[in-house]
C-alpha positions as CSV (number, residue, x, y, z in Angstrom):
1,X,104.5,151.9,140.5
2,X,101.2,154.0,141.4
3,X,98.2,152.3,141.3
4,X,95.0,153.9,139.7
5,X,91.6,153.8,140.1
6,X,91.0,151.6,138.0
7,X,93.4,148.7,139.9
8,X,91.8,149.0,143.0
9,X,88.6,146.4,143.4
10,X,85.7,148.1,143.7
11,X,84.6,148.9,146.9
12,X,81.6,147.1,149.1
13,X,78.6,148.5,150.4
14,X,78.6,149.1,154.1
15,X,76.3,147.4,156.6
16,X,74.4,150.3,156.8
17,X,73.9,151.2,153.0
18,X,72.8,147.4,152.5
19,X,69.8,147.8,154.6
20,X,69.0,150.9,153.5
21,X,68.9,149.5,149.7
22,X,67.1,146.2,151.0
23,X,64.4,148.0,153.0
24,X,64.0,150.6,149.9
25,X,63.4,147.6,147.6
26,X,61.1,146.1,149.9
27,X,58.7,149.6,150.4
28,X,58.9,150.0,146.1
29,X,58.0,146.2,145.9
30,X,54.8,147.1,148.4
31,X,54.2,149.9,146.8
32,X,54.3,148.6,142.6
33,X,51.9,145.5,144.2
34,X,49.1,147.8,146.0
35,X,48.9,149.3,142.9
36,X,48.3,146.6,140.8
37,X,46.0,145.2,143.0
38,X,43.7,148.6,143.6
39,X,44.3,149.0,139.4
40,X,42.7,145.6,139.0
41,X,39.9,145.4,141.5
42,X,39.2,149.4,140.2
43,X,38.8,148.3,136.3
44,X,37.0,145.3,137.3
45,X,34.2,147.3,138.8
46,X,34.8,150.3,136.3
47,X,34.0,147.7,133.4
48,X,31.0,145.9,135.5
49,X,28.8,148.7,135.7
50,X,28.3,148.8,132.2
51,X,28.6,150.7,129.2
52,X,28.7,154.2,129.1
53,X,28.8,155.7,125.6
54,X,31.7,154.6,123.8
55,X,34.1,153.0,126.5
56,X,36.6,151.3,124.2
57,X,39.3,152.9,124.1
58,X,38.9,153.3,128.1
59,X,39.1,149.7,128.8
60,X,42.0,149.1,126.1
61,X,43.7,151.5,127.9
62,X,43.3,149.9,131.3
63,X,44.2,146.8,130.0
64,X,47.1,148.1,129.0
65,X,48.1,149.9,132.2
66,X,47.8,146.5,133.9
67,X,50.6,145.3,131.8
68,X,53.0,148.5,132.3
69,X,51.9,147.7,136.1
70,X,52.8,144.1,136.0
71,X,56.5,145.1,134.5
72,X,57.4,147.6,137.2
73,X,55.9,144.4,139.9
74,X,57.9,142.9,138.6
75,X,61.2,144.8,137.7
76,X,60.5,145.9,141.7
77,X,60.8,142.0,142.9
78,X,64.1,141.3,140.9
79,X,65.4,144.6,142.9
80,X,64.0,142.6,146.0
81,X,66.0,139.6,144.9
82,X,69.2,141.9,144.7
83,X,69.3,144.2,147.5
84,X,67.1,142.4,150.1
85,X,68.5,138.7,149.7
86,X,69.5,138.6,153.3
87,X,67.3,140.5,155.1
88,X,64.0,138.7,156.7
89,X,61.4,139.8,154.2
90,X,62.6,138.0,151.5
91,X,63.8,135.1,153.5
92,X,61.1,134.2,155.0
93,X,58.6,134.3,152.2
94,X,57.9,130.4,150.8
95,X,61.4,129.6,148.7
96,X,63.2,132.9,149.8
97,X,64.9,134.5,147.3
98,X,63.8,132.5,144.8
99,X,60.1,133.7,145.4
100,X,61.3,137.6,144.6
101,X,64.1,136.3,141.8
102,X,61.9,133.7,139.7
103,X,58.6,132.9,140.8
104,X,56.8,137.0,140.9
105,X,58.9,137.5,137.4
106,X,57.3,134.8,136.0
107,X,53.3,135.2,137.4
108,X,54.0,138.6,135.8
109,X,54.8,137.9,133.0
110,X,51.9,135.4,132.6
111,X,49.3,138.5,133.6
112,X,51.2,140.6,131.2
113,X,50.8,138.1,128.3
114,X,47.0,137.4,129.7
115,X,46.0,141.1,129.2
116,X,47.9,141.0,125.8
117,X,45.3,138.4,124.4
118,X,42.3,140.1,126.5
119,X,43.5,143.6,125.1
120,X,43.5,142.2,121.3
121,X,40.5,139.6,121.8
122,X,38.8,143.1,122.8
123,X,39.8,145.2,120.1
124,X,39.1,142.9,117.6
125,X,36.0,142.7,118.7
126,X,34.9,146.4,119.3
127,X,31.2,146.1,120.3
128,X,30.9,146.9,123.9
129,X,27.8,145.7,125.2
130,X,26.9,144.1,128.8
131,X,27.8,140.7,128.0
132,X,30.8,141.5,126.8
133,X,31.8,144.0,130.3
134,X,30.6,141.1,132.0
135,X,33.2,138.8,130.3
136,X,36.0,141.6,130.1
137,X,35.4,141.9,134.4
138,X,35.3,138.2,134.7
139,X,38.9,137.6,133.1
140,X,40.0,140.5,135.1
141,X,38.8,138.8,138.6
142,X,40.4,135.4,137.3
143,X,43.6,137.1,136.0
144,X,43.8,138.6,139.7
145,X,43.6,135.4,141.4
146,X,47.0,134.1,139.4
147,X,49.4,136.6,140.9
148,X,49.5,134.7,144.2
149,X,51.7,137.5,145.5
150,X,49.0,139.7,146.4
151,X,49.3,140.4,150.4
């Protein structure tokens, strides 16, 4: 009896490839976060200095980059969860895997659904004045300080 493919369990990554894949989800994890975090501090200052013409659409459309940000944050920490589980970065954080697997996942997805109510609260109400930038940068700062993953 010849045994195909198919039969034959699948076979494991080596050593070598493990650490390779852990230490590749670890740089994109970096990566995905420094961007978030430059993206945020770089609206936040962007919408501070005020009106300039018609900025609406601008700062709907940074609002909504944050969120497509946020996903890949956190799409890039459930890799982290995967491939690095045994490697020191992501044991040695405060719950270990769990921080990469549950906790990121979830303060992303509470940023995400934060900039969905800023992004509609804002284009419901279209007038762009001072006040309003002020408030729109003031969310932004508070909505930074509730990813606790930041560096």
């Amino acid at each position: 009896m010849s045994t195909t493919q198919r039969d034959q369990p699948s076979p494991t990554k080596s050593r070598a490839r493990q650490r390779i894949d852990g230490l590749r989800a670890i740089f994109r994890y970096r990566y995905e976060r420094d961007i978030l975090n430059d993206l945020l501090y770089t609206y936040k200052w962007a919408v501070e200095d005020g009106p300039e013409g018609d900025r609406l659409l601008e700062v709907a459309l940074d609002i909504h980059s944050l969120k497509i940000q946020a996903d890949k944050v956190k799409r890039a920490a459930l890799t982290v969860a995967i491939e690095a589980k045994d490697m020191k970065y992501a044991f040695y954080k405060p719950g270990g895997a769990w921080f990469f697997h549950t906790y990121v996942p979830s303060a992303c997805d509470q940023f995400s659904r934060q900039m969905a109510r800023r992004l509609v609260a804002h284009l419901e109400d279209p007038e762009l004045n001072p006040a309003t930038c002020y408030y729109v940068s003031q969310e932004l700062f508070l909505s930074s300080h509730n990813l606790p993953f930041f560096k």
